[in-house]
LUMNUVO-743713 format. One record per residue (C-alpha): x, y, z; residue number from 0; residue in one letter. Coordinates in pm, whole numbers, plus 50000, padded with zeros to 5 digits. Example, Ala and Ser with C-alpha at 12.3 -4.5 7.8 and 13.67 -1.06 7.14 Angstrom:
<pts>
PT      X      Y      Z  num  residuo
PT  51230  49550  50780    0        A
PT  51367  49894  50714    1        S
</pts>
This chain:
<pts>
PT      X      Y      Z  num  residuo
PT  85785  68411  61037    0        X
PT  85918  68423  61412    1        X
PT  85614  68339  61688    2        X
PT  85738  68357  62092    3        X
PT  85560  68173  62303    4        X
PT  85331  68051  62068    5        X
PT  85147  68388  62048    6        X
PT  85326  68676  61937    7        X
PT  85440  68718  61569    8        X
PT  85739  68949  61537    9        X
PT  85638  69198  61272   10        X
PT  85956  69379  61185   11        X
PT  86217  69127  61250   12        X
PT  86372  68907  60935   13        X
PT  86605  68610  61009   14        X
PT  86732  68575  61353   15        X
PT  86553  68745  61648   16        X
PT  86806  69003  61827   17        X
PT  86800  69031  62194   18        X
PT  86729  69240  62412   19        X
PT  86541  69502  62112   20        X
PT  86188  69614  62119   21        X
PT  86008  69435  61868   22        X
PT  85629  69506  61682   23        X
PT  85414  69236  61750   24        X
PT  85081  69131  61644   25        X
PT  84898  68915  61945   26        X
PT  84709  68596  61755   27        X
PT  84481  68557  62029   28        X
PT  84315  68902  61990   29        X
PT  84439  69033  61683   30        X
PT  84588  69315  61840   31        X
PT  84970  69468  61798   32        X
PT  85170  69473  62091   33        X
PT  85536  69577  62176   34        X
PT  85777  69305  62293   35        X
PT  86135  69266  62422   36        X
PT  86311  68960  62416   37        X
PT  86601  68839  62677   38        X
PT  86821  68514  62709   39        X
PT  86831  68302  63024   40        X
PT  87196  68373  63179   41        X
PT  87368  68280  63546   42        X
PT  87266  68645  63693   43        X
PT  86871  68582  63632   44        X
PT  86735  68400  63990   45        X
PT  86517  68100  63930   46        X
PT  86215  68277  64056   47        X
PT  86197  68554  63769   48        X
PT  85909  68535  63532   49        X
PT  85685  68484  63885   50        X
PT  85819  68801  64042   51        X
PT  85782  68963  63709   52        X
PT  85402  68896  63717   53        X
PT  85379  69018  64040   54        X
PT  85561  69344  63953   55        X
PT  85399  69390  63675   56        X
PT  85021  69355  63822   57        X
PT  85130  69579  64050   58        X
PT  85282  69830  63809   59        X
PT  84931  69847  63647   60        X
PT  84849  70040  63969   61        X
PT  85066  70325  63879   62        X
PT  84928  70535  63678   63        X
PT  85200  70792  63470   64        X
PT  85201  70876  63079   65        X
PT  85547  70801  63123   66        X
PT  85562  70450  63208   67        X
PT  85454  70176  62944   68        X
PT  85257  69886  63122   69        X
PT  85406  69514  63088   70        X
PT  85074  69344  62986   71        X
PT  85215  68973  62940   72        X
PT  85536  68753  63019   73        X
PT  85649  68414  62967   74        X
PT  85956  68172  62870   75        X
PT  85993  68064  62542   76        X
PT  86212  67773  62524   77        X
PT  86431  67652  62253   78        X
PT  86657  67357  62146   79        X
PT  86943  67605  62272   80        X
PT  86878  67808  62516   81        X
PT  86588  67974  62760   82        X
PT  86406  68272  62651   83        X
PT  86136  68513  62828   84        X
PT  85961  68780  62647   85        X
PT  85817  69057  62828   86        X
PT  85452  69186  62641   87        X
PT  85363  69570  62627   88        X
PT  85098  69793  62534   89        X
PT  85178  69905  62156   90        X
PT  85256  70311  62132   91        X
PT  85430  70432  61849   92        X
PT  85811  70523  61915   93        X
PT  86168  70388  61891   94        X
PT  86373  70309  62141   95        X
PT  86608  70624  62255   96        X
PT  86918  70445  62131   97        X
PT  86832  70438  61777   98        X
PT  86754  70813  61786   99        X
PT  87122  70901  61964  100        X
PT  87261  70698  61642  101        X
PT  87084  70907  61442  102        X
PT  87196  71247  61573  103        X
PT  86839  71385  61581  104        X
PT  86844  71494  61943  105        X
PT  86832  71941  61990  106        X
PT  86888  72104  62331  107        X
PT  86500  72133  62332  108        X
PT  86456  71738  62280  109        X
PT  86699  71632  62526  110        X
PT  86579  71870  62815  111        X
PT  86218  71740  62720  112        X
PT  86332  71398  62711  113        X
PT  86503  71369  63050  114        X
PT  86222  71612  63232  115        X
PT  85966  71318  63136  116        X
PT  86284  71053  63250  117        X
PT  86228  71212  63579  118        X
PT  85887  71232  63611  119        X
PT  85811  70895  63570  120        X
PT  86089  70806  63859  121        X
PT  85932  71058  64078  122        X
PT  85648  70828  64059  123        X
PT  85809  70518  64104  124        X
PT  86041  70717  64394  125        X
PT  85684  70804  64525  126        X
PT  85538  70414  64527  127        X
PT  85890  70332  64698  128        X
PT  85970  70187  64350  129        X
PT  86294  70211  64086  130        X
PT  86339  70061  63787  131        X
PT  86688  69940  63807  132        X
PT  86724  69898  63444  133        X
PT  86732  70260  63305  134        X
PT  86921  70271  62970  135        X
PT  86844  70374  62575  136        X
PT  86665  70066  62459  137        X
PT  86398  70082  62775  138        X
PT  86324  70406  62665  139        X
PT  86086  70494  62409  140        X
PT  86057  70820  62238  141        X
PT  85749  70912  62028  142        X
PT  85825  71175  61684  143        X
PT  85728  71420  61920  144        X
PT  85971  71332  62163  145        X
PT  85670  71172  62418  146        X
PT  85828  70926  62637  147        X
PT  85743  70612  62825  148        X
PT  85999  70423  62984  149        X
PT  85952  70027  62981  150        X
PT  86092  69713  63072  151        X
PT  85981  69835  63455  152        X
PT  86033  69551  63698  153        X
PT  86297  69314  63555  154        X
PT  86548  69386  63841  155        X
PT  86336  69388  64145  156        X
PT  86217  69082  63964  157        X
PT  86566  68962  64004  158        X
PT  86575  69051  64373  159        X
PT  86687  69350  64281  160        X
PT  87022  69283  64104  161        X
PT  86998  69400  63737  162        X
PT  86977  69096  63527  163        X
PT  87287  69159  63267  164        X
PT  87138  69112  62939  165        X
PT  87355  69081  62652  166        X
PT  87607  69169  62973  167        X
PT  87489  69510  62942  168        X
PT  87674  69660  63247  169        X
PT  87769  70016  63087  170        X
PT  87446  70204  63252  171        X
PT  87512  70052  63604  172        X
PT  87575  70285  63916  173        X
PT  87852  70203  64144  174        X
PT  87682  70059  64386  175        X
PT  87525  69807  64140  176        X
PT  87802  69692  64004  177        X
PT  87972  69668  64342  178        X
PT  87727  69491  64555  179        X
PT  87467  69427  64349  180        X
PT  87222  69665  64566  181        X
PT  86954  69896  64344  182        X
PT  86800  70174  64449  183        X
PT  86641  70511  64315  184        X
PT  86987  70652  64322  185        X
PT  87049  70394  64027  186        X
PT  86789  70575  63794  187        X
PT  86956  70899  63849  188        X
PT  87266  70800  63749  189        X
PT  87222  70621  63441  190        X
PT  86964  70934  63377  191        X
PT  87340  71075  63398  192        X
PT  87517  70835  63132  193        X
PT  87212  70841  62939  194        X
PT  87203  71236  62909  195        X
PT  87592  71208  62872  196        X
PT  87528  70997  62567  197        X
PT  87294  71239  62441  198        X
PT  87528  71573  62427  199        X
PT  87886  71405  62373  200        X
PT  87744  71125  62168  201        X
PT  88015  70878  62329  202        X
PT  88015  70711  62707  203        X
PT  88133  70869  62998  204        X
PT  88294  70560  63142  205        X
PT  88357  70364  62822  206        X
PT  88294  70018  62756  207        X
PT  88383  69741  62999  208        X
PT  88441  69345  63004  209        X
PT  88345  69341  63358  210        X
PT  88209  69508  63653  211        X
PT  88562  69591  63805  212        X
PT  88707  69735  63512  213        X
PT  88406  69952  63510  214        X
PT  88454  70060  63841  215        X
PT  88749  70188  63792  216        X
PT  88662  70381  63496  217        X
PT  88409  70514  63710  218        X
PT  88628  70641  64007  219        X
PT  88884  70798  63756  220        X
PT  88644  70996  63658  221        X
PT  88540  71210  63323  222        X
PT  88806  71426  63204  223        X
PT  88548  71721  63069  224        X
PT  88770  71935  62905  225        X
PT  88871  71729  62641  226        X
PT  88511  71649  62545  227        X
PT  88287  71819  62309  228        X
PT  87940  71909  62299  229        X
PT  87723  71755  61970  230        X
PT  87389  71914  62145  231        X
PT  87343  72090  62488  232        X
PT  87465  72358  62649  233        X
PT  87680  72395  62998  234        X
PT  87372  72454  63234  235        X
PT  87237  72099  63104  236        X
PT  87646  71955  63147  237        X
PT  87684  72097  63504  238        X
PT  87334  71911  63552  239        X
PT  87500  71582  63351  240        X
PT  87842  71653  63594  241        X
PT  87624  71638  63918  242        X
PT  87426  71327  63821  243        X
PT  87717  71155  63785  244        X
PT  87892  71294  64065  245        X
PT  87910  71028  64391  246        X
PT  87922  71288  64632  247        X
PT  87806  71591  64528  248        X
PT  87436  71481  64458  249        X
PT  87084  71566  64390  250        X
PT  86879  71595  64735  251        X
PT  86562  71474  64569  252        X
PT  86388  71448  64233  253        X
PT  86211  71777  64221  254        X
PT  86583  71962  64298  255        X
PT  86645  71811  63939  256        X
PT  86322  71896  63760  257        X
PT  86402  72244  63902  258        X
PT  86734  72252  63745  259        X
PT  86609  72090  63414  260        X
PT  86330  72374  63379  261        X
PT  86549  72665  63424  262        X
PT  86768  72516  63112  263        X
PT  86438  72513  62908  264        X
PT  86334  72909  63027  265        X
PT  86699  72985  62988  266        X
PT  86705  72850  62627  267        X
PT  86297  73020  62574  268        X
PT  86487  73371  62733  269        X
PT  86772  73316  62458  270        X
PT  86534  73250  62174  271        X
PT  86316  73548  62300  272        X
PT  86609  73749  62285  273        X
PT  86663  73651  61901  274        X
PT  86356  73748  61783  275        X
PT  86272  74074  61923  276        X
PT  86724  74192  61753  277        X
PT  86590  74022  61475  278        X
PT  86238  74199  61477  279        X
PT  86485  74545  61493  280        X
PT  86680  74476  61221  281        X
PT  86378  74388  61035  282        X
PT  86197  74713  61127  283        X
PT  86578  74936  61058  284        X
PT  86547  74763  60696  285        X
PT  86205  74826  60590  286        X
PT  86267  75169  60707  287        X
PT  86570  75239  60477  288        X
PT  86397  75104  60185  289        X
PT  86101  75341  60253  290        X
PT  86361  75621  60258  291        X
PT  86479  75483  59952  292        X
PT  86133  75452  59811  293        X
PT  86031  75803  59931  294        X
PT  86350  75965  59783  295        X
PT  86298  75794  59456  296        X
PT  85985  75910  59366  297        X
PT  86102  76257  59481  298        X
PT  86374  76239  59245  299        X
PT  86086  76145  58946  300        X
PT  85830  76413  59101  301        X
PT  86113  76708  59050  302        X
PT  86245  76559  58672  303        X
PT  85900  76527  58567  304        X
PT  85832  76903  58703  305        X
PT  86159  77026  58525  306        X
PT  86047  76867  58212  307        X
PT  85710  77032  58187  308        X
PT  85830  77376  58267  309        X
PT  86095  77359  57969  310        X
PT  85730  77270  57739  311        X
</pts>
C-alpha cells in the first residue's frame, strides 16, 4: 500500500511508484478518488515551486473549459532519498494519451477530435494570457469517447516559466525552450505538433535526445517527410502537422488552426458521404437484377405450367 503525503492511497500502482504517471487515488480525508501525478525534486525545479503552484492553481480554478482538468491539491512528499511533490486532480475517467498511441487505437476521426479539443483549451489559456508549457502525452487525458482534458496546467509558470524536466523529458520542447528557457503559447502549438506527429507516424519527429543541444539540432535539420509513413491521418491533417512544426511558416492565431482542423473533419464527413450514397447505388443496381431475376423466373414457371395443362 503506497500513501503520498500522508493522504492519498495509490489505487492502481503495485511495488515501486513510477514518476511522472497519472495515478488513481482514493483521498482518506473525504473518501473520495482523485487523480494524481507524481514528480522528483531535480536541479531545474526553483525553490519557490509548490508555492507558485498553489497560486496557479487557485487561479486556474477561475478558468472555466471542459478541457482543462483542475489541480485541486499539491504538496512535497519527502523520503529517505529524495524530494517528491504530487500534484492532486479532480478524478474523470480516461488514460493518459500516451498509453492510447502505444496501443494503436487512434482513427483519422479520433485524432482530428483529439487535437480540436487540444486547441480549445489553449485558446482559453491564450485568452487568460496563459500557456501551459508542459504539453505532452501523459498531461493529456483521453476519455473512451475520445473527451479530453489536459492537466498538469501550471507546473512551468510555476517554475518561472522554464519547464521543469521531469524524468528529463525534453522531447516535446519548442526551440525556444530548450534554447533559452523562455515559454510561451507558441510552445503549446508546437508540441500540439510532435504530439499529432506521434499520433499519425507513430514515431518522433525529432527523435530522442540526451540533451537540449543535441535536440536542437535535430530540430533545425528538420523532418525528412518522404521517407515517413502514415499509421492514421491523411495529408490535409500532415500539411497541418508540417506547419505546426514549421519555425517560420506559422499559424497566425489559434482559430486559423481550428479552421484548418475542421475542414479535415468535413473533408473526411464529404468522403464518407460520398461512400454511402456509390454504395446505396450498387445496392439499389443489385436488388434490381435479382427482381429481374425473380420476375423472369416465375415467368419461366407461369409458361411450363401453361404448356403442361394444355397437353391434359
Amino acid at each position: 500500500m503506497n500513501f503520498i503525503g500522508n493522504r492519498y492511497e495509490l489505487l492502481n500502482c503495485e511495488d515501486n511508484i513510477e514518476l511522472n504517471k497519472m495515478y488513481k487515488a482514493r483521498d482518506v480525508y473525504y473518501n473520495k478518488k482523485v487523480l494524481i501525478k507524481i514528480i522528483e525534486h531535480n536541479t531545474n525545479i526553483c525553490e519557490n515551486f509548490i508555492s507558485n503552484l498553489i497560486d496557479e492553481s487557485t487561479m486556474t480554478h477561475q478558468i472555466n473549459s471542459p478541457y482543462i482538468l483542475k489541480i485541486i491539491d499539491v504538496g512535497i512528499h519527502c523520503t529517505e532519498l529524495t524530494t517528491l511533490y504530487y500534484m492532486v486532480s479532480e478524478e474523470w475517467e480516461g488514460m493518459p494519451l500516451e498509453n492510447i498511441i502505444k496501443g494503436n487505437y487512434l482513427h483519422l476521426n479520433a485524432i482530428v477530435s483529439i487535437a480540436i479539443q487540444i486547441v480549445k483549451a489553449l485558446e482559453v489559456l491564450d485568452a487568460h494570457n496563459m500557456y501551459h508549457g508542459d504539453l505532452n502525452p501523459s498531461n493529456i487525458m483521453i476519455d473512451r469517447n475520445y473527451n479530453v482534458k489536459i492537466c498538469n496546467l501550471g507546473t512551468t509558470k510555476s517554475n518561472n516559466g522554464t519547464n521543469i524536466r521531469a524524468c528529463n523529458e525534453i522531447k516535446y520542447l519548442s526551440p525556444h525552450q530548450l534554447c533559452i528557457n523562455y515559454t510561451d503559447i507558441e510552445s503549446d502549438i508546437f508540441a500540439l505538433g510532435i504530439v499529432l506527429f506521434e499520433c499519425i507516424f507513430k514515431v518522433l519527429p525529432f527523435s530522442e535526445c540526451e540533451n537540449e543541444k543535441q535536440m536542437l539540432k535535430n530540430i533545425d535539420k528538420g523532418v525528412n517527410w518522404i521517407e515517413l509513413k502514415a499509421i492514421n491521418g491523411n495529408d490535409k491533417l500532415i500539411n497541418i502537422v508540417k506547419k505546426l512544426l514549421n519555425r517560420t511558416q506559422k499559424y497566425n492565431n489559434i482559430q486559423e488552426l481550428i479552421i484548418d482542423l475542421s475542414l479535415v473533419m468535413y473533408e473526411k464527413a464529404d468522403i464518407d458521404d460520398a461512400l454511402i450514397i456509390k454504395n446505396s447505388k450498387i445496392q439499389n443496381k443489385k436488388a434490381g437484377f435479382i427482381k429481374n431475376k425473380v420476375v423472369l423466373a416465375i415467368a419461366t414457371l407461369s409458361l411450363i405450367f401453361f404448356i403442361l395443362l394444355s397437353m391434359i
